[in-house]
MDTraj code that builds the backbone (N, CA, C; nanometers):
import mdtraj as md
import numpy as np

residues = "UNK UNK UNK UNK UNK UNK UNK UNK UNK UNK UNK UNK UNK UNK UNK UNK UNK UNK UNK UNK UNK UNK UNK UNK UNK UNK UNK UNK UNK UNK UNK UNK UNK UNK UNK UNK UNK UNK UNK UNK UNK UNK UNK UNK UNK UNK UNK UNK UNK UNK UNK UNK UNK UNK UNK UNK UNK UNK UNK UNK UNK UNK UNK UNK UNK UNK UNK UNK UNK UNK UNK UNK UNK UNK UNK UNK UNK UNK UNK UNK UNK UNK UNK UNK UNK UNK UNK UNK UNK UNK UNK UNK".split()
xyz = np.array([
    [-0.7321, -0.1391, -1.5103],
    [-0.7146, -0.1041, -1.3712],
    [-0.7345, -0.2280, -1.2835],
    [-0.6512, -0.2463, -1.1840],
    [-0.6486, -0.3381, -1.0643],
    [-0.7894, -0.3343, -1.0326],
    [-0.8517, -0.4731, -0.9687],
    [-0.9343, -0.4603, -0.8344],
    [-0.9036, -0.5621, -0.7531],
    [-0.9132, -0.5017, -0.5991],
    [-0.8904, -0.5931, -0.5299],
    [-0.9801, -0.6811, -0.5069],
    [-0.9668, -0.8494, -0.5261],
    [-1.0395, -0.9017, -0.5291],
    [-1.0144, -1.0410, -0.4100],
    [-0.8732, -1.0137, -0.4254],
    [-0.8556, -1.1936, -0.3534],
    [-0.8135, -1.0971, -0.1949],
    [-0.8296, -1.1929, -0.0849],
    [-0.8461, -1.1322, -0.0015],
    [-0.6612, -1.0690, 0.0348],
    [-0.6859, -0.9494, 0.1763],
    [-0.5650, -0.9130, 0.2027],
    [-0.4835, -0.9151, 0.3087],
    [-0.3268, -0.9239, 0.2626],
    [-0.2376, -0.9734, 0.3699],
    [-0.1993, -0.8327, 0.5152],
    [-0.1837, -0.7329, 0.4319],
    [-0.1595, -0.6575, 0.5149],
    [-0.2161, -0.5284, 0.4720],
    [-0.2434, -0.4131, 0.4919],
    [-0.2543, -0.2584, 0.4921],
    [-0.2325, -0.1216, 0.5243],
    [-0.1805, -0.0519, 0.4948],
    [-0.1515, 0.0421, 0.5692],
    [-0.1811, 0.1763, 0.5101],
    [-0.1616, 0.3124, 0.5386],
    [-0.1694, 0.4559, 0.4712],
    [-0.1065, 0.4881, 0.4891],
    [-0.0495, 0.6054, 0.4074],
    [0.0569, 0.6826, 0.3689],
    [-0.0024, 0.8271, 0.3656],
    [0.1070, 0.9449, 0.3234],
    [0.0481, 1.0522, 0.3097],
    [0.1696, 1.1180, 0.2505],
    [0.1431, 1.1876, 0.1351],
    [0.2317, 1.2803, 0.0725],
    [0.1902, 1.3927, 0.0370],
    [0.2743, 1.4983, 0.0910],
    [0.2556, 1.6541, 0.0546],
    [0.3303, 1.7373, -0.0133],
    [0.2472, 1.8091, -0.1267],
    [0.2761, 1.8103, -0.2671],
    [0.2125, 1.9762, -0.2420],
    [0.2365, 2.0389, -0.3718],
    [0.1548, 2.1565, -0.4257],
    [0.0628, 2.1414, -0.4156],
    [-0.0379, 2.0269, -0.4113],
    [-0.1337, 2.0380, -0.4604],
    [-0.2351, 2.0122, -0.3294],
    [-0.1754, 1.9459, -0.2191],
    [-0.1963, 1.9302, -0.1183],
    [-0.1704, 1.8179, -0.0138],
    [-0.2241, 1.7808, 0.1006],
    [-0.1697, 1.6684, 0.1357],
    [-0.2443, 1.5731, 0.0678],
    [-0.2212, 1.4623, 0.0513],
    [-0.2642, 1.3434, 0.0139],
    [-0.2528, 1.1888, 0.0452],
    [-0.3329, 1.1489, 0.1062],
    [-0.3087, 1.0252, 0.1661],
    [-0.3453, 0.9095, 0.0628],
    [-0.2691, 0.8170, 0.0407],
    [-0.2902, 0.6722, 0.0015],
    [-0.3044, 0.5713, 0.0337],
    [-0.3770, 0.4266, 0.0424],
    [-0.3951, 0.3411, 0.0989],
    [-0.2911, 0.2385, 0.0196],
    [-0.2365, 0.1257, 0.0677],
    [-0.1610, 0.0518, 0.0382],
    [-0.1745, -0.0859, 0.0120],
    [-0.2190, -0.1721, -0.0101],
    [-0.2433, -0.3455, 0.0262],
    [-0.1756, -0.4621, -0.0205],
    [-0.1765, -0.5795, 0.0055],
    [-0.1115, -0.6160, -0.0168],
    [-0.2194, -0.7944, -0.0203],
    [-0.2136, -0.8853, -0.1646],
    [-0.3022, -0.9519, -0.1681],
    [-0.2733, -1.0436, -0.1391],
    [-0.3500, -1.1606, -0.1123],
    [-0.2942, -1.3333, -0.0720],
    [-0.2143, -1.3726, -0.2495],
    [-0.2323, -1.3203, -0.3108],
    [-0.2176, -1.3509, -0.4439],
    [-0.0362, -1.2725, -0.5138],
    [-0.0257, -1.2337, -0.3938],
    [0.1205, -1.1734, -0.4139],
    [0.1154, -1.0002, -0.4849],
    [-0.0269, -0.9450, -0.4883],
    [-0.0247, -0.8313, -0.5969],
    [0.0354, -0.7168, -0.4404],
    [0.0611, -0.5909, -0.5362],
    [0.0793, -0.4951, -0.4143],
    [0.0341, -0.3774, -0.5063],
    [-0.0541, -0.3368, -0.3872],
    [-0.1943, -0.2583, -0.4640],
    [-0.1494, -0.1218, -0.4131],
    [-0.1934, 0.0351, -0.4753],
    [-0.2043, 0.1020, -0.3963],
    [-0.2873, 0.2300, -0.4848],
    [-0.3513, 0.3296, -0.4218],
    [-0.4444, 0.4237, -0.4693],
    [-0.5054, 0.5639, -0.3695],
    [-0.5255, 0.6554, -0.4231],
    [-0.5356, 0.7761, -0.3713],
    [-0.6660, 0.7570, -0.3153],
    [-0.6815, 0.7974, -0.1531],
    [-0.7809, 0.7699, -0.0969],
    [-0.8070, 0.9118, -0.0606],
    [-0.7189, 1.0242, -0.0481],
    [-0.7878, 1.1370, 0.0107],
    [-0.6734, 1.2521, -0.0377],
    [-0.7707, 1.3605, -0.0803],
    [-0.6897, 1.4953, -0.0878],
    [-0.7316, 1.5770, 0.0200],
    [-0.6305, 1.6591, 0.1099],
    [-0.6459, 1.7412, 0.2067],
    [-0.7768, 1.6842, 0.3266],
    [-0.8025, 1.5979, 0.2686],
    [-0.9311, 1.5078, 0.3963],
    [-1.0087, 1.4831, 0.3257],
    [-1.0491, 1.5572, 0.2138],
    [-1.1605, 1.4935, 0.1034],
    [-1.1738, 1.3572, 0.0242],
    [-1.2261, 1.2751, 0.0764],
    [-1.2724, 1.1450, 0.0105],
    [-1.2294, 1.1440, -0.1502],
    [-1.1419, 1.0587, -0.1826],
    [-1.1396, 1.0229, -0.3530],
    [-1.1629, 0.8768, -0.3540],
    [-1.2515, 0.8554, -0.4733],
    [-1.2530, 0.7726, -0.5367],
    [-1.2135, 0.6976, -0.6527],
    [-1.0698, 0.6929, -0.6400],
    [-0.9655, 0.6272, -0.7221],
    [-0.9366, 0.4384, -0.7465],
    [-0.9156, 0.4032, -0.8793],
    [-0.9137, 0.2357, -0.9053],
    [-0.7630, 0.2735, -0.8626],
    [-0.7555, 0.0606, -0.8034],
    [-0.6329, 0.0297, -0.7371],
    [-0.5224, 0.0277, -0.8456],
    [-0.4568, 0.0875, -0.8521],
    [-0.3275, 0.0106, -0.9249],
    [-0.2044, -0.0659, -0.8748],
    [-0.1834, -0.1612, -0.9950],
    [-0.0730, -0.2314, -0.9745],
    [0.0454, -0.1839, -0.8978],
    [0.1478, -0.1830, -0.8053],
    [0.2585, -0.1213, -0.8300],
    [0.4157, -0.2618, -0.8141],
    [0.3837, -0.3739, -0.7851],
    [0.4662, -0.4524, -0.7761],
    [0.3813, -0.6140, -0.7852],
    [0.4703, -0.7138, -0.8000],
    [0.4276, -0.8608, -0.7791],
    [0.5279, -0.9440, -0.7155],
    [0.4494, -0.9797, -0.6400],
    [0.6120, -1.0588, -0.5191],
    [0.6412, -1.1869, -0.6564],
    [0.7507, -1.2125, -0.6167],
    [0.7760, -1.3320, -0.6757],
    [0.7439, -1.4223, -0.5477],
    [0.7277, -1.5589, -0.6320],
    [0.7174, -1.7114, -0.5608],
    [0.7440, -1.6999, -0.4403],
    [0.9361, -1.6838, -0.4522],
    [1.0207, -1.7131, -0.3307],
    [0.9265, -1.5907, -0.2288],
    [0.9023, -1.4408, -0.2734],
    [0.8868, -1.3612, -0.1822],
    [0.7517, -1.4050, -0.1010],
    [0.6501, -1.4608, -0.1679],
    [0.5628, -1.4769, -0.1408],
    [0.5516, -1.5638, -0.0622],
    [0.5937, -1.7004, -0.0751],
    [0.6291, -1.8256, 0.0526],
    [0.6771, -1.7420, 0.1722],
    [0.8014, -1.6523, 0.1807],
    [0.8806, -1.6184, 0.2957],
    [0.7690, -1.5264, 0.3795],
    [0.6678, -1.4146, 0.2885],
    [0.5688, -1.3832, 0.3713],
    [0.4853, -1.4346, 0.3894],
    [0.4260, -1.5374, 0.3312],
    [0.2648, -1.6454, 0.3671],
    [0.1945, -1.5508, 0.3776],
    [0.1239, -1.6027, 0.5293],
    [-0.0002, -1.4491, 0.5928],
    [0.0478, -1.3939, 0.6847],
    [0.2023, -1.3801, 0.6893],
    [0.2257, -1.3155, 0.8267],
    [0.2002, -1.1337, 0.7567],
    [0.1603, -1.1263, 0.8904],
    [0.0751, -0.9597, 0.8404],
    [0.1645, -0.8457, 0.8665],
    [0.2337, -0.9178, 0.9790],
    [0.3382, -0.8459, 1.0337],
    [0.5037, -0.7558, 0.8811],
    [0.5335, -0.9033, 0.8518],
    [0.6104, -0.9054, 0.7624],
    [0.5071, -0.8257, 0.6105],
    [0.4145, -0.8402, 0.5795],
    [0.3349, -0.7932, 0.4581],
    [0.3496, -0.6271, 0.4804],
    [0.3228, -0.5870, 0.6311],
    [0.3207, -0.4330, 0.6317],
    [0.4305, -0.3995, 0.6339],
    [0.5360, -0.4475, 0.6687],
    [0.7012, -0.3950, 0.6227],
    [0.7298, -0.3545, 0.5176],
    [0.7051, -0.5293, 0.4328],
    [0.6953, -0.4935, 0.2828],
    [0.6385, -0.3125, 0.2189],
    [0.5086, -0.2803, 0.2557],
    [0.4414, -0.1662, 0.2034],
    [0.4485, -0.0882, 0.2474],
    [0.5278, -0.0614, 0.3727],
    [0.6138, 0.1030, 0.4443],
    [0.7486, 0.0972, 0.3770],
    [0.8252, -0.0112, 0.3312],
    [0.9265, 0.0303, 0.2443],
    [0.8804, 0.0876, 0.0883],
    [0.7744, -0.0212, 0.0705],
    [0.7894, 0.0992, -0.0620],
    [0.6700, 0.1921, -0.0536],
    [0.6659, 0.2300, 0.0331],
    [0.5815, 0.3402, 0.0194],
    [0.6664, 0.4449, 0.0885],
    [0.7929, 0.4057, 0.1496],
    [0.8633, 0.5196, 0.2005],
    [0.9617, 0.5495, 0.0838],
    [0.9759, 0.4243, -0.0317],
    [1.1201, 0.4727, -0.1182],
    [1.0417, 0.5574, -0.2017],
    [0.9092, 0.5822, -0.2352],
    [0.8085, 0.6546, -0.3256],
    [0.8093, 0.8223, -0.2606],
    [0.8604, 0.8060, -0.1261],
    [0.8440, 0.9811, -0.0823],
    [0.7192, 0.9571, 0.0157],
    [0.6724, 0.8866, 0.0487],
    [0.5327, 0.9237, 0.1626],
    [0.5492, 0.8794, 0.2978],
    [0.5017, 0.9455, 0.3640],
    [0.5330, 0.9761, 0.5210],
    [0.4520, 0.8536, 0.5781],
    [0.4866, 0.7987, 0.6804],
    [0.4261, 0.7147, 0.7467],
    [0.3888, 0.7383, 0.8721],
    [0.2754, 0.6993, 0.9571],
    [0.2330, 0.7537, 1.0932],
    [0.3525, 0.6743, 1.1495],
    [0.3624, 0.7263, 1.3348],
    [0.4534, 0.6740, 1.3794],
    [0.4535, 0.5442, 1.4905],
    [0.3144, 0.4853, 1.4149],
    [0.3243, 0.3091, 1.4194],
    [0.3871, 0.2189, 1.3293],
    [0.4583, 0.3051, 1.2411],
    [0.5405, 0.2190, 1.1393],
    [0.6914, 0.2543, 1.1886],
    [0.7572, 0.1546, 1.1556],
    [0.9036, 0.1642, 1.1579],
    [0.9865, 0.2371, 1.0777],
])
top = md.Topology()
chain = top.add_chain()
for i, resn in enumerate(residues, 1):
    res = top.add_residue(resn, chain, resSeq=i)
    for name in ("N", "CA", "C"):
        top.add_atom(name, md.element.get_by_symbol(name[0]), res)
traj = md.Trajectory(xyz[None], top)
């Protein structure tokens, strides 16, 4: 299992609703190019879930975002929107 360790570029939450209930996820994104993400809450209830992997920028991607934070949270509302999860409506 992932941990986040090196510090982070950007963050955001998500939320997907399922049978089982709503569920929100946290998203991140590391100076190290990792893109992290993990179940932070069912229906409002606190979980305590390890980060997993879900992508690795390459080189090129990683230069073009540096630390812009701006560009890092784009990155993790797209794929957290091609995955099915809703985004508040401070995201694009």
């Amino acid at each position: 299992m992932a941990r986040v360790t090196a510090r982070g570029i950007g963050r955001i939450e998500s939320t997907y609703t399922s049978g089982l209930g709503t569920l929100t996820w946290a998203w991140v994104m590391t100076a190290d190019g990792r893109v992290l993400y993990r179940l932070t809450r069912i229906d409002g209830r606190s979980e305590r879930n390890e980060w997993r992997l879900i992508y690795q920028l390459k080189a090129t991607e990683r230069r073009e975002i540096g630390t812009d934070t701006t560009k890092a949270v784009d990155l993790l509302a797209r794929l957290a929107r091609e995955r099915g999860h809703d985004l508040g409506p401070d995201h694009r």
